[in-house]
MOPAC internal coordinates of N, CA, C and O (Angstrom, degrees):
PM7 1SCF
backbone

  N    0.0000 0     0.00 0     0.00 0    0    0    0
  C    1.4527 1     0.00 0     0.00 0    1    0    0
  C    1.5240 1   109.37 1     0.00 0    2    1    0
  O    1.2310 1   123.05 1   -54.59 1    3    2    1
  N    1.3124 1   111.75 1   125.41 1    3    2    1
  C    1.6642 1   117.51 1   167.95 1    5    3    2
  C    1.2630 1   111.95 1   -81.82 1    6    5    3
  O    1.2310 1   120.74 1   -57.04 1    7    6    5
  N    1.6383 1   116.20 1   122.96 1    7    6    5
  C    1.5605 1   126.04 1   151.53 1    9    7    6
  C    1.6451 1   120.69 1  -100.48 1   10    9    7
  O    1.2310 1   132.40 1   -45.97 1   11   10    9
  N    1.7042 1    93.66 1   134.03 1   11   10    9
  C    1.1587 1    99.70 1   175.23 1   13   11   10
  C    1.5947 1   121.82 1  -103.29 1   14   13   11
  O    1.2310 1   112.64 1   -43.25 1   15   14   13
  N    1.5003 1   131.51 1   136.75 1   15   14   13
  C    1.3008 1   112.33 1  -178.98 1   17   15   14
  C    1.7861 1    96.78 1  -129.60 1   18   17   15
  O    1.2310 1   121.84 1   -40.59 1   19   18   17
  N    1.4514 1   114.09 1   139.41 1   19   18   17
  C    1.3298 1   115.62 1  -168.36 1   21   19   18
  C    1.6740 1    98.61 1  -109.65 1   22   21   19
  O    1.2310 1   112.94 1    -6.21 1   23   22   21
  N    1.0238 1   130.95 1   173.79 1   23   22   21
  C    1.3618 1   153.62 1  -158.23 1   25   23   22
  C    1.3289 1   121.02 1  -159.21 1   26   25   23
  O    1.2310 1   115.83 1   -19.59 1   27   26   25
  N    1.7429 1   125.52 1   160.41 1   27   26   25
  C    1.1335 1   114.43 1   160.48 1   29   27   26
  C    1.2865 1   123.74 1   118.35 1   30   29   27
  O    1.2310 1   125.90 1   142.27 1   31   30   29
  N    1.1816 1   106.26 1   -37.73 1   31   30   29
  C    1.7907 1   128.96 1   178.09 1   33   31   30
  C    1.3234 1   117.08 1   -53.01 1   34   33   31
  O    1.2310 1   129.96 1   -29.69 1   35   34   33
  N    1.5299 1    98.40 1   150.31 1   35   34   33
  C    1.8407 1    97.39 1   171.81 1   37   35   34
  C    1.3249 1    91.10 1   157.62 1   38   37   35
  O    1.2310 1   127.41 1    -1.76 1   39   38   37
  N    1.5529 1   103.34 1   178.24 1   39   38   37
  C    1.4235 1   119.47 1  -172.37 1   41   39   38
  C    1.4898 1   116.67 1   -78.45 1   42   41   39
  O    1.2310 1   109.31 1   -38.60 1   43   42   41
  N    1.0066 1   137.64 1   141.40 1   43   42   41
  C    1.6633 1   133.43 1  -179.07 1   45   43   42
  C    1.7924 1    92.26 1  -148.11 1   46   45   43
  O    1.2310 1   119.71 1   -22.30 1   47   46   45
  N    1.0261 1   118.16 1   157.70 1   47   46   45
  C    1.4653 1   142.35 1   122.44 1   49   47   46
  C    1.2825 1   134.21 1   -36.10 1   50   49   47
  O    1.2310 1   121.97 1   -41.80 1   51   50   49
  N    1.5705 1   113.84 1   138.20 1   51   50   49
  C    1.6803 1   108.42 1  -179.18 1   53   51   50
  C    1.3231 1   102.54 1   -53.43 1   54   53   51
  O    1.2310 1   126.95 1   -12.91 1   55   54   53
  N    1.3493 1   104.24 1   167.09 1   55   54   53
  C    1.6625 1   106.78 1  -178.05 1   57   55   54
  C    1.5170 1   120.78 1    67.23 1   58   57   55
  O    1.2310 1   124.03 1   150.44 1   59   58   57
  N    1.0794 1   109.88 1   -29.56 1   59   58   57
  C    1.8660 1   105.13 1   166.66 1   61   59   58
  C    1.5350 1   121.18 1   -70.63 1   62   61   59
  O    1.2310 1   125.32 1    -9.39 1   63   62   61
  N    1.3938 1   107.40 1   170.61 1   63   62   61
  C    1.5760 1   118.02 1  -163.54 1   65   63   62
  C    1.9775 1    97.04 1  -138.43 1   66   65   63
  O    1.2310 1   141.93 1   -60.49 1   67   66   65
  N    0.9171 1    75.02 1   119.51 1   67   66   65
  C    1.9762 1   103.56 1   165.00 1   69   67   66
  C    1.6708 1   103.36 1  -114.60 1   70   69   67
  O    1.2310 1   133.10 1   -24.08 1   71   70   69
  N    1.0767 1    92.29 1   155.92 1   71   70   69
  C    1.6967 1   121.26 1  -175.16 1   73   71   70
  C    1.7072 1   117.88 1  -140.88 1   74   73   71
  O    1.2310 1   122.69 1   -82.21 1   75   74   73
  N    1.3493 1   112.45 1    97.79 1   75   74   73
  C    1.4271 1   139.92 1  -152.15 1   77   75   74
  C    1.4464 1   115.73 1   -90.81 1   78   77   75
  O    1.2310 1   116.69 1   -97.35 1   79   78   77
  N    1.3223 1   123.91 1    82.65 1   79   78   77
  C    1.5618 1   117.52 1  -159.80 1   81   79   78
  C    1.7403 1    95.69 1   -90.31 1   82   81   79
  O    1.2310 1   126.35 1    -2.76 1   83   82   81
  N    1.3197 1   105.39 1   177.24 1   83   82   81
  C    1.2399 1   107.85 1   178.14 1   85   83   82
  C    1.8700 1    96.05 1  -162.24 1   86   85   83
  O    1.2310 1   121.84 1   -47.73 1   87   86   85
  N    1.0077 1   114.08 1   132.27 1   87   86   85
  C    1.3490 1   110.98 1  -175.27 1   89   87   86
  C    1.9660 1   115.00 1  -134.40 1   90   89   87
  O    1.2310 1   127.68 1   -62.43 1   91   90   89
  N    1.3833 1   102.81 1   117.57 1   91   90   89
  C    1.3177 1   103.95 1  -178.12 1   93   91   90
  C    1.5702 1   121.12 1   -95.05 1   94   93   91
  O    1.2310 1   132.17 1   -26.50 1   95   94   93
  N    1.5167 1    94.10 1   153.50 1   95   94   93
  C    1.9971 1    90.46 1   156.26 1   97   95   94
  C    1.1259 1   117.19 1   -97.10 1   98   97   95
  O    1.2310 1   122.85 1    16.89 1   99   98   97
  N    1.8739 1   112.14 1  -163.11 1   99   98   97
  C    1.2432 1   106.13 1  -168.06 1  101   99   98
  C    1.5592 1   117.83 1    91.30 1  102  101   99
  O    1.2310 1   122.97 1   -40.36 1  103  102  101
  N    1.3602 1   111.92 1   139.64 1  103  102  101
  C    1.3607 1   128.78 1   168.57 1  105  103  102
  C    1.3566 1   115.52 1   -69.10 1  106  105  103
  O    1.2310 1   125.36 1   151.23 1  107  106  105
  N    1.3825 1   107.30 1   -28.77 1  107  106  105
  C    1.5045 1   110.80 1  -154.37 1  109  107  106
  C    2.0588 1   108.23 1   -91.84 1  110  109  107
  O    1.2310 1   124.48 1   168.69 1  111  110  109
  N    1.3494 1   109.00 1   -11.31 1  111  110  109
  C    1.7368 1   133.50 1   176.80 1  113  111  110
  C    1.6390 1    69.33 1    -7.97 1  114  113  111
  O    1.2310 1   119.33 1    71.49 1  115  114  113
  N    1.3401 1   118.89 1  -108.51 1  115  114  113
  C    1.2367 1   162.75 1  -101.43 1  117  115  114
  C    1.8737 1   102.03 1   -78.28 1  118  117  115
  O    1.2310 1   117.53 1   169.50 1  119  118  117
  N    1.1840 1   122.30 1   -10.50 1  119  118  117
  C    1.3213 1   135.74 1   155.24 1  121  119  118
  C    1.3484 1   136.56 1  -126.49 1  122  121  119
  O    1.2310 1   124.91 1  -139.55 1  123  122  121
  N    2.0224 1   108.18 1    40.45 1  123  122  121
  C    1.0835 1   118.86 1   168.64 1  125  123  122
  C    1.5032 1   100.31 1  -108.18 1  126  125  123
  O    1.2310 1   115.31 1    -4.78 1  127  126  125
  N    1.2442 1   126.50 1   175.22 1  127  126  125
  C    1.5230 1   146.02 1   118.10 1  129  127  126
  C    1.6133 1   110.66 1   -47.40 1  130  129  127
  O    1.2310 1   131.25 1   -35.76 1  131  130  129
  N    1.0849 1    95.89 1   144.24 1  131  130  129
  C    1.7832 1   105.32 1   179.98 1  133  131  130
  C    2.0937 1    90.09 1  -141.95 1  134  133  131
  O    1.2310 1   143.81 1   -54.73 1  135  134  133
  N    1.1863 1    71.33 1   125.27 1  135  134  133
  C    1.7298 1    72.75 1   165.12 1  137  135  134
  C    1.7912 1   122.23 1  -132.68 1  138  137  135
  O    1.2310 1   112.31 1    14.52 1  139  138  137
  N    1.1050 1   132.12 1  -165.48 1  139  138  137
  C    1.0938 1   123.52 1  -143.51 1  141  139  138
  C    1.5175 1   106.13 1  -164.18 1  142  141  139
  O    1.2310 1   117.67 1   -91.05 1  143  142  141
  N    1.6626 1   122.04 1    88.95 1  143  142  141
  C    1.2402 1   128.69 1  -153.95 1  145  143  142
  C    1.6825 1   113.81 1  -128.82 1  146  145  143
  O    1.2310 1   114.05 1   -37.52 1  147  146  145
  N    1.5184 1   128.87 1   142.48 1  147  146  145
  C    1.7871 1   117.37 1   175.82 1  149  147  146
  C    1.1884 1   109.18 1  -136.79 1  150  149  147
  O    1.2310 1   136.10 1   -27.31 1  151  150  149
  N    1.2619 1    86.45 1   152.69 1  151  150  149
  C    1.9370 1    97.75 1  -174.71 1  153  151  150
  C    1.5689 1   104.13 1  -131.74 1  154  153  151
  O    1.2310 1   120.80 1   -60.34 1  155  154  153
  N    1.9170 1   116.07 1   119.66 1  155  154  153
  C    1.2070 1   122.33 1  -168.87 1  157  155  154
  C    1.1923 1    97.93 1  -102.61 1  158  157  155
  O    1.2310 1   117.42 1    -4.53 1  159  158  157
  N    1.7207 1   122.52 1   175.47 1  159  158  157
  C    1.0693 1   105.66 1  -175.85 1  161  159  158
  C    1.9976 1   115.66 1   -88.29 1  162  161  159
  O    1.2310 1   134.12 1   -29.04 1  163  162  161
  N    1.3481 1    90.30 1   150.96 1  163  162  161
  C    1.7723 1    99.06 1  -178.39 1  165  163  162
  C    1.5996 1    96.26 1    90.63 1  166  165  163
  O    1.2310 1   117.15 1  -163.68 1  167  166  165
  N    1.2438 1   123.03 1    16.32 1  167  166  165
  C    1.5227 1   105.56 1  -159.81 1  169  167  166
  C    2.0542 1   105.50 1  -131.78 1  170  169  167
  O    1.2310 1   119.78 1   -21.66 1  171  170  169
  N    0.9343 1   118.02 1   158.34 1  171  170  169
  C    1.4179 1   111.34 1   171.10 1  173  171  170
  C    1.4955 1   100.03 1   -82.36 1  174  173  171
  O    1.2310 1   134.11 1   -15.55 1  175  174  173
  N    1.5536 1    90.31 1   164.45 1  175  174  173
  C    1.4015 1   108.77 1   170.06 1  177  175  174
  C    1.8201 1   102.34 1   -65.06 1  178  177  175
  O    1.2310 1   131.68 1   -38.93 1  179  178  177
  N    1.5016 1    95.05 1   141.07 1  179  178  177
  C    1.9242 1    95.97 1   169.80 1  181  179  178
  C    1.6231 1    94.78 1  -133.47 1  182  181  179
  O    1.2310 1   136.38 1    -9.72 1  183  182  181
  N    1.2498 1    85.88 1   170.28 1  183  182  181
  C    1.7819 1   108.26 1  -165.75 1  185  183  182
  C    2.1123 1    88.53 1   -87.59 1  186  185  183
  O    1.2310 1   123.17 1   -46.36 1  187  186  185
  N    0.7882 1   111.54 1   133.64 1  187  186  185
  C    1.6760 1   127.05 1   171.25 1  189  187  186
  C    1.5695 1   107.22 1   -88.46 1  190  189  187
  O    1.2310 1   130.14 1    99.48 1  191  190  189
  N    1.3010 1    98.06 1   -80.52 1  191  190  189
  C    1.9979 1   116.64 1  -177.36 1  193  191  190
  C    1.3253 1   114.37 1  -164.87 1  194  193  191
  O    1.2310 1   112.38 1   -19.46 1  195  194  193
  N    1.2270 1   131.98 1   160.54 1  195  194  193
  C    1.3845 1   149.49 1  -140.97 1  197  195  194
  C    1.2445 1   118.03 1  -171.38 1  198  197  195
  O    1.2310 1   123.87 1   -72.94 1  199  198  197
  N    1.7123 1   110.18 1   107.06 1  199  198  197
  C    1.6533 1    94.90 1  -179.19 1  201  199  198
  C    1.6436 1   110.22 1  -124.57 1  202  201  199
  O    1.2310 1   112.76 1   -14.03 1  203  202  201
  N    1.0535 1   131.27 1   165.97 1  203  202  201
  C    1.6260 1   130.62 1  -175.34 1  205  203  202
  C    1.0164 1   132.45 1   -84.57 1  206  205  203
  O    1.2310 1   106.72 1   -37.60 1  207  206  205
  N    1.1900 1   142.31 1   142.40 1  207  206  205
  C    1.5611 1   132.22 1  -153.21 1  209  207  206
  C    1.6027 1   117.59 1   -68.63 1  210  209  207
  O    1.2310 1   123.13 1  -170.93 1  211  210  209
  N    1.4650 1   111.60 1     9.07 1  211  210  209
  C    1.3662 1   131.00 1  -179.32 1  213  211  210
  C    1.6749 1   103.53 1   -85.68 1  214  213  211
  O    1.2310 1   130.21 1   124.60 1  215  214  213
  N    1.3564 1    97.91 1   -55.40 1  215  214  213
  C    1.7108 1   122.41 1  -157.92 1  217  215  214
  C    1.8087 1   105.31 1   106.70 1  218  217  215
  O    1.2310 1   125.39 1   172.00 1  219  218  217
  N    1.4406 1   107.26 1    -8.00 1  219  218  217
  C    1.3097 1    91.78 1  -173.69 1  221  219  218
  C    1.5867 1   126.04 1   -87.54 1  222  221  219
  O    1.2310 1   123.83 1   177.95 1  223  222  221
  N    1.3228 1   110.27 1    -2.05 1  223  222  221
  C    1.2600 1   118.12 1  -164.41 1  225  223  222
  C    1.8264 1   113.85 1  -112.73 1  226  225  223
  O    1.2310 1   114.08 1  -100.71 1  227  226  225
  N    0.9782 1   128.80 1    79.29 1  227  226  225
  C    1.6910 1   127.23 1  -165.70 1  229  227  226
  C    1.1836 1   119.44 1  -124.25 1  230  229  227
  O    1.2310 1   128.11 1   -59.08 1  231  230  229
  N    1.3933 1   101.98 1   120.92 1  231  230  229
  C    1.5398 1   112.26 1   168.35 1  233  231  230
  C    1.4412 1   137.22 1  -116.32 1  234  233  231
  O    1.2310 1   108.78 1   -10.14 1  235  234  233
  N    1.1554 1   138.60 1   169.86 1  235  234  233
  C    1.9646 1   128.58 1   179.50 1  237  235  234
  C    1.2761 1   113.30 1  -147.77 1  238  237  235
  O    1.2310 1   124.17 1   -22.57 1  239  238  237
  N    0.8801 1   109.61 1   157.43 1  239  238  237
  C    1.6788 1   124.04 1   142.77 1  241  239  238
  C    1.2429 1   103.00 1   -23.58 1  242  241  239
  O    1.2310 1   119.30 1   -41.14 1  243  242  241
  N    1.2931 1   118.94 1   138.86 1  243  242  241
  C    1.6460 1   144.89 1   142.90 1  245  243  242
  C    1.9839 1    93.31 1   -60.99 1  246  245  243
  O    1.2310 1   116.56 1   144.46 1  247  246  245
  N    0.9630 1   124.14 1   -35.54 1  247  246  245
  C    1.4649 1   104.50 1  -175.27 1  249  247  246
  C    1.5228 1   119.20 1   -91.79 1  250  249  247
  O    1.2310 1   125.76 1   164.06 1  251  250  249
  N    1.4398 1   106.54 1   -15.94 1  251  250  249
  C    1.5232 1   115.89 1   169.73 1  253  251  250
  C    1.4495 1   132.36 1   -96.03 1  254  253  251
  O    1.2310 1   132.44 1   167.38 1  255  254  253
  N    1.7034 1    93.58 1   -12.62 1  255  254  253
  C    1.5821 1    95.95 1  -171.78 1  257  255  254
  C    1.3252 1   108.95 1   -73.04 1  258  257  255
  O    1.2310 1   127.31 1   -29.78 1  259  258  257
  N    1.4950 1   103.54 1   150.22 1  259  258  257
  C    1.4904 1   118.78 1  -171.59 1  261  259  258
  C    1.4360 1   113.61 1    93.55 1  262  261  259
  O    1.2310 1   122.18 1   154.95 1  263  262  261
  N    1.2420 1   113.43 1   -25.05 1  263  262  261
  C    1.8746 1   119.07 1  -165.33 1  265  263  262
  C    1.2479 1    86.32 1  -112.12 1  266  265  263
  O    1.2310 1   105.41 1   107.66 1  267  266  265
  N    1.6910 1   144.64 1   -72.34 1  267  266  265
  C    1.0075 1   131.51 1  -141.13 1  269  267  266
  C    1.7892 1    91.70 1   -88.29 1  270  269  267
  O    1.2310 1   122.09 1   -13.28 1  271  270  269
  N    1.6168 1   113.60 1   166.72 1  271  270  269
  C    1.5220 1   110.84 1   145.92 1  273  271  270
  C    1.5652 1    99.65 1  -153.61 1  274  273  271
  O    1.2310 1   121.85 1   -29.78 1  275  274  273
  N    1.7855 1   114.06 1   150.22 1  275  274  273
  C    1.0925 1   120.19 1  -173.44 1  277  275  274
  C    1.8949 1    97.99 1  -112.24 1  278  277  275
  O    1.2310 1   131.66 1   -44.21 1  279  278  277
  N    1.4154 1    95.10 1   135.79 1  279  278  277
  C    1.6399 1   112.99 1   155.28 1  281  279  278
  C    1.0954 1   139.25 1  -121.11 1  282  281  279
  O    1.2310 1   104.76 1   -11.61 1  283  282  281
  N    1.4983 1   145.77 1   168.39 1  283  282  281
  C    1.2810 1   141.99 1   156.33 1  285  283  282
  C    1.2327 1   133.52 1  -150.97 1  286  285  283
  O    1.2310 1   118.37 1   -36.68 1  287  286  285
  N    1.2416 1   120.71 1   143.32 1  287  286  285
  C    1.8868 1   130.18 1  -164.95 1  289  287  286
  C    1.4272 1    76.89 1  -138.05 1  290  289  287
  O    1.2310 1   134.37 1   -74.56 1  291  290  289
  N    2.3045 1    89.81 1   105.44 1  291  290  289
  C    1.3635 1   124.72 1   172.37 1  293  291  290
  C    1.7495 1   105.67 1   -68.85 1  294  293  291
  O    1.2310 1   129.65 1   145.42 1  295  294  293
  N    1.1782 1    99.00 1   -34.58 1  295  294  293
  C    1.7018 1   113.15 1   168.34 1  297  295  294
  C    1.1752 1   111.93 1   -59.19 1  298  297  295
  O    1.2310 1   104.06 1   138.17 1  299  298  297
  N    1.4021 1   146.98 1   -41.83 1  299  298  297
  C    1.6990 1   127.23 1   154.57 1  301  299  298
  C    1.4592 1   114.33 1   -99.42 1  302  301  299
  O    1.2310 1   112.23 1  -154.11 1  303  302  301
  N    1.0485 1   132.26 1    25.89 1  303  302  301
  C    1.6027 1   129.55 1   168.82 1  305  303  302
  C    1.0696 1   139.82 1    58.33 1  306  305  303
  O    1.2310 1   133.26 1  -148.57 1  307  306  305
  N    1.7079 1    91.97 1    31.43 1  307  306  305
  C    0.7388 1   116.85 1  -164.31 1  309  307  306
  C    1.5165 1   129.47 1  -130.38 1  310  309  307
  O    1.2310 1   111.34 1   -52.69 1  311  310  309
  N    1.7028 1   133.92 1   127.31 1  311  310  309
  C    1.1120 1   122.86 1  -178.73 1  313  311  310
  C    1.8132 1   118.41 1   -98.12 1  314  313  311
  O    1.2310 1   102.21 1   -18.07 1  315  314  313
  N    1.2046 1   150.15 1   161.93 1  315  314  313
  C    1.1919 1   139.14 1   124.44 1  317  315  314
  C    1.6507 1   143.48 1  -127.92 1  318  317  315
  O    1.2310 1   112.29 1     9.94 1  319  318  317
  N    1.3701 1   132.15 1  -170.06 1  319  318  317
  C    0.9373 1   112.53 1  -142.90 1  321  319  318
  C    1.6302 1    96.67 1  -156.83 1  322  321  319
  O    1.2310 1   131.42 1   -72.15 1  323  322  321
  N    1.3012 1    95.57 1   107.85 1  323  322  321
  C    2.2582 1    99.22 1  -163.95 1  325  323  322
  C    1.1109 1    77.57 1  -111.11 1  326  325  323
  O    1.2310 1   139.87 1   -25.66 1  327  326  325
  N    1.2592 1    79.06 1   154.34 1  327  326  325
  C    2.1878 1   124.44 1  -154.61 1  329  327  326
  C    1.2236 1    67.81 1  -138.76 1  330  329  327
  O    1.2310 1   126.47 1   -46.53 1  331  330  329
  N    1.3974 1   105.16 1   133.47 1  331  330  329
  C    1.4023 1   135.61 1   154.39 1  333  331  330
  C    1.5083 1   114.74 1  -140.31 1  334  333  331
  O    1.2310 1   110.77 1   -56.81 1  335  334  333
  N    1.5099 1   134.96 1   123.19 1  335  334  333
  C    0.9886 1   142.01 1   148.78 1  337  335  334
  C    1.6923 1   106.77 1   103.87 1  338  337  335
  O    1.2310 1   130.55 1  -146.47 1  339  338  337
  N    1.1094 1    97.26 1    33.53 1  339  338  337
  C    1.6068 1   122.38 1  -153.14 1  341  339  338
  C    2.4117 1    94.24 1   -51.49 1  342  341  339
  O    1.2310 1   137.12 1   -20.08 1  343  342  341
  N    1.3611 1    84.45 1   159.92 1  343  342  341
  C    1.1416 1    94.88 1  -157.89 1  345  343  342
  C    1.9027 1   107.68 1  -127.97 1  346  345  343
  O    1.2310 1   112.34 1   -60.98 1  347  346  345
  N    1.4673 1   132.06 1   119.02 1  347  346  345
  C    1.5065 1   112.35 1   167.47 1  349  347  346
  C    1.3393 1   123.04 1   -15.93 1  350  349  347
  O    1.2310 1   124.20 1   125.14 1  351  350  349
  N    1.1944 1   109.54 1   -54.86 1  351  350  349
  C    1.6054 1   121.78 1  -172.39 1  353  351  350
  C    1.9651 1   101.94 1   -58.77 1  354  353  351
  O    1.2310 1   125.84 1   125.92 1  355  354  353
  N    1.0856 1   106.39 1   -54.08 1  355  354  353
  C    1.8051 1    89.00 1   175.91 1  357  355  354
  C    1.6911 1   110.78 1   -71.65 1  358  357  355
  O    1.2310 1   111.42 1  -135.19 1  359  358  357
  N    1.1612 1   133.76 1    44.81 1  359  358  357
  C    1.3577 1   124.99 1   145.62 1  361  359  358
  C    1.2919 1   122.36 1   -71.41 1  362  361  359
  O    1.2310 1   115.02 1   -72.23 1  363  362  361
  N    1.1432 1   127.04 1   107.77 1  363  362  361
  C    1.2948 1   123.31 1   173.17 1  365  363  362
  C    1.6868 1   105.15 1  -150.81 1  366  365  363
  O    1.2310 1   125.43 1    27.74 1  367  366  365
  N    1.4450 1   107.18 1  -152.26 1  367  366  365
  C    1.5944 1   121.82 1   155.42 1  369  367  366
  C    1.4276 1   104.85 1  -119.17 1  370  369  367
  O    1.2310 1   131.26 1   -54.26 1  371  370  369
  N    1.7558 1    95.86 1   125.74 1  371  370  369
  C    1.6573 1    92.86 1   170.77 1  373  371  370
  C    1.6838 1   110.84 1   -91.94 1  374  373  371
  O    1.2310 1   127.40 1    16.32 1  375  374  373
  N    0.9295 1   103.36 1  -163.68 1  375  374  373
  C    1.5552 1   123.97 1  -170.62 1  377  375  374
  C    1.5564 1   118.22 1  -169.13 1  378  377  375
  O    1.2310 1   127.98 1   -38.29 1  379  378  377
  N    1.3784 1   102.25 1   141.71 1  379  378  377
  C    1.8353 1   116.44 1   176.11 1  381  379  378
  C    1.6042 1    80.31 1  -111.77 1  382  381  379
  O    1.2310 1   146.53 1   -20.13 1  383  382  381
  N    2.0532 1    66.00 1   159.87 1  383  382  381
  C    1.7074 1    90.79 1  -171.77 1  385  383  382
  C    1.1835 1    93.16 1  -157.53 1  386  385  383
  O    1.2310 1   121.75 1   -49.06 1  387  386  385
  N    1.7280 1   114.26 1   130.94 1  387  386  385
  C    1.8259 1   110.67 1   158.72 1  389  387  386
  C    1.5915 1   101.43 1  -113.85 1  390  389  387
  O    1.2310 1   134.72 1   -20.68 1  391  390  389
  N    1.4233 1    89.14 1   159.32 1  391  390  389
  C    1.3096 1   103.49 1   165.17 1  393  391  390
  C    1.7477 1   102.92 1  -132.61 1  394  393  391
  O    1.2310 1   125.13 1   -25.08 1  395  394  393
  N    1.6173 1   107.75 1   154.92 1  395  394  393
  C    0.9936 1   127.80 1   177.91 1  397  395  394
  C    1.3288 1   125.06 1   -80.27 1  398  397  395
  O    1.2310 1   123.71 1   157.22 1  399  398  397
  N    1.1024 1   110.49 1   -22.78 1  399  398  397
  C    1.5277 1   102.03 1  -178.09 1  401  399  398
  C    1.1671 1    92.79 1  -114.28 1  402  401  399
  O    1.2310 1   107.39 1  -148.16 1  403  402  401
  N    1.4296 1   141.11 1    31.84 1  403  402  401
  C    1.5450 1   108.38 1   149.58 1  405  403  402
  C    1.2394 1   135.48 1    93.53 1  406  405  403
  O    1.2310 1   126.17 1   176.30 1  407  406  405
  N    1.6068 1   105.74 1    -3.70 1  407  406  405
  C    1.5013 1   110.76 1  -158.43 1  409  407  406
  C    1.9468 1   105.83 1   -84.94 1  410  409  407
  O    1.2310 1   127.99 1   164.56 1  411  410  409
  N    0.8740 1   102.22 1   -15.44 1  411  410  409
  C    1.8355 1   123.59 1  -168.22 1  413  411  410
  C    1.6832 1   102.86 1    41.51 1  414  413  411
  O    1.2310 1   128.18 1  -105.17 1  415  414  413
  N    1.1446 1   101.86 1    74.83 1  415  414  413
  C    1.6605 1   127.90 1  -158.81 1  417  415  414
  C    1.7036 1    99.95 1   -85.87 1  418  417  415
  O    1.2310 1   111.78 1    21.53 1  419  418  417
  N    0.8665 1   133.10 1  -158.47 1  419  418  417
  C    1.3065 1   140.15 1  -152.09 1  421  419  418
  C    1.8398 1   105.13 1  -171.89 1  422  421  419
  O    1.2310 1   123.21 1   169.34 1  423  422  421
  N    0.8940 1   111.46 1   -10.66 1  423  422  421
  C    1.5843 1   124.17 1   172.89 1  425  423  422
  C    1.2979 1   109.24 1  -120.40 1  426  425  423
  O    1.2310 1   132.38 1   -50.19 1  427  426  425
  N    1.4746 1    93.69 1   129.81 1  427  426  425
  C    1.5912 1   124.92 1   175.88 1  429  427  426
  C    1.7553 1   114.56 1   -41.59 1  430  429  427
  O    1.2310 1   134.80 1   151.37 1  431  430  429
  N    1.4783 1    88.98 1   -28.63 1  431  430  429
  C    1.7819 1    89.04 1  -160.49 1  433  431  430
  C    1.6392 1    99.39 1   -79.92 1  434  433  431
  O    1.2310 1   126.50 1   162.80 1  435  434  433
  N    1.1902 1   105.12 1   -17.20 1  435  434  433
  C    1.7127 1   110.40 1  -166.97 1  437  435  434
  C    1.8015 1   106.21 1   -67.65 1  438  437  435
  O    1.2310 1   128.30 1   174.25 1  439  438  437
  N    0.8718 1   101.62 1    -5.75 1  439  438  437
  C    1.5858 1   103.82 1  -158.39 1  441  439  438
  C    1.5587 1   101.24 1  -122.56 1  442  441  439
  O    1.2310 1   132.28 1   -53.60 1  443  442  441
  N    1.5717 1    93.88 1   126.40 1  443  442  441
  C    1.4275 1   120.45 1  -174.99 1  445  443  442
  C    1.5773 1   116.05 1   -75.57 1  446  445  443
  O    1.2310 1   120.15 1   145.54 1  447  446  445
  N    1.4729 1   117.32 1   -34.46 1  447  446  445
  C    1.4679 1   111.20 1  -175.02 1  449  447  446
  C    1.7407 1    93.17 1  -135.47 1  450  449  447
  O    1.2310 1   137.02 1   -26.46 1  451  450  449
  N    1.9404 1    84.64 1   153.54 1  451  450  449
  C    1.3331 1    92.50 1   159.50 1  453  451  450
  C    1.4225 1   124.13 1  -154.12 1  454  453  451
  O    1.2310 1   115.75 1    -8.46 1  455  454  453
  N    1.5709 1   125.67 1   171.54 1  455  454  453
  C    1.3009 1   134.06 1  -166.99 1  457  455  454
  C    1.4171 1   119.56 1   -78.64 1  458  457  455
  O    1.2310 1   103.34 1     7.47 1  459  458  457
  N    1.5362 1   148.22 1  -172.53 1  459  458  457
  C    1.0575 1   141.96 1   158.74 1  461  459  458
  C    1.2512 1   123.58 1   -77.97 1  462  461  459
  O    1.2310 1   119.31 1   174.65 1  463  462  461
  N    1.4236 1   118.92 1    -5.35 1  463  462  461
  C    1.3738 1   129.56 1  -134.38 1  465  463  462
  C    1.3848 1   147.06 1     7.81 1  466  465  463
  O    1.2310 1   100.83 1   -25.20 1  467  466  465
  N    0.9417 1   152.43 1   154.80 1  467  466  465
  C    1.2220 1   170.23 1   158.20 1  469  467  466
  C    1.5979 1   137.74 1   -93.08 1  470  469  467
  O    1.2310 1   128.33 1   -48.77 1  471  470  469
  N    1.6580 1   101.56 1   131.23 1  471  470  469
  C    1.4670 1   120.65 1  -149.98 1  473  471  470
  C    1.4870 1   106.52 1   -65.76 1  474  473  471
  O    1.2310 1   112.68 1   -52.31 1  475  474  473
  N    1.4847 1   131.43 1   127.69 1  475  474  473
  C    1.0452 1   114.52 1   163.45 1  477  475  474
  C    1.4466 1   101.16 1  -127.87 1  478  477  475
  O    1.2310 1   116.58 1   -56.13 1  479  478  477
  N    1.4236 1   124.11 1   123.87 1  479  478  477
  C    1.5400 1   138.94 1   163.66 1  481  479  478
  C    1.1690 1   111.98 1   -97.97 1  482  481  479
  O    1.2310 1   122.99 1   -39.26 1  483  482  481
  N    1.2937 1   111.88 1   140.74 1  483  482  481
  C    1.8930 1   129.01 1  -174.59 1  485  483  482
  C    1.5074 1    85.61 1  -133.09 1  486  485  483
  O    1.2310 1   118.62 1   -51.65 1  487  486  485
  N    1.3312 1   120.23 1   128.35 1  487  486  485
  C    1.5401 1   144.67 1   157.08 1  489  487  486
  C    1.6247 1   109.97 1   -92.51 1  490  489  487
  O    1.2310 1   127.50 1   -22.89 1  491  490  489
  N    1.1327 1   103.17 1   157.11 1  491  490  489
  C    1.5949 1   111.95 1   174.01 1  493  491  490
  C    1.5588 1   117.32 1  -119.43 1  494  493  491
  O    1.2310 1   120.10 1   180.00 1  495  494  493

């Protein structure tokens, strides 16, 4: 079984930047998809960004692109996820997510494991 534990969270200001690690076990880190999802309150979970167990394959939000970007060093097992230019509207709890097969999907259901997540608040 893969556990994910995310990091990073906390209160900032509009316009500030947090940097969102998420670190897995398992042998297998290094040929999943990991994606990158938040849930505010009253709100469904939404897909953030998603990248492929390559690094070559990445996608986002229409509301994050350009602000957020996702990376990973398969060598610590780790993915993360910089917030730049952070906004009220991304308050939520994020969450890591792998999936096994790879698809670097955009739906919640695609994805086999997940993190505890962690709080991130943006004030104005």
């Amino acid at each position: 079984q893969v556990q994910l534990v995310e990091s990073g969270g906390g209160s900032v200001q509009a316009g500030d930047s947090l940097r969102l690690s998420c670190v897995g076990s398992g042998r297998s880190f290094s040929v999943y998809s990991m994606g990158w999802f938040r849930q505010a309150p009253g709100k469904e979970r939404e897909f953030v960004g998603t990248m492929s167990s390559s690094g070559l394959r990445t996608f986002y939000a229409d509301s994050v692109k350009g602000r957020f970007a996702i990376s990973r060093d398969n060598a610590k097992n780790t993915v993360y996820l910089q917030m730049n230019s952070l906004k009220p509207e991304d308050t939520a709890v994020y969450y890591c997510a792998a999936d096994r097969a790879n698809s670097a999907s955009l739906v919640p259901n695609s994805y086999d494991y997940w993190g505890q997540g962690t709080q991130v608040t943006v004030s104005s």
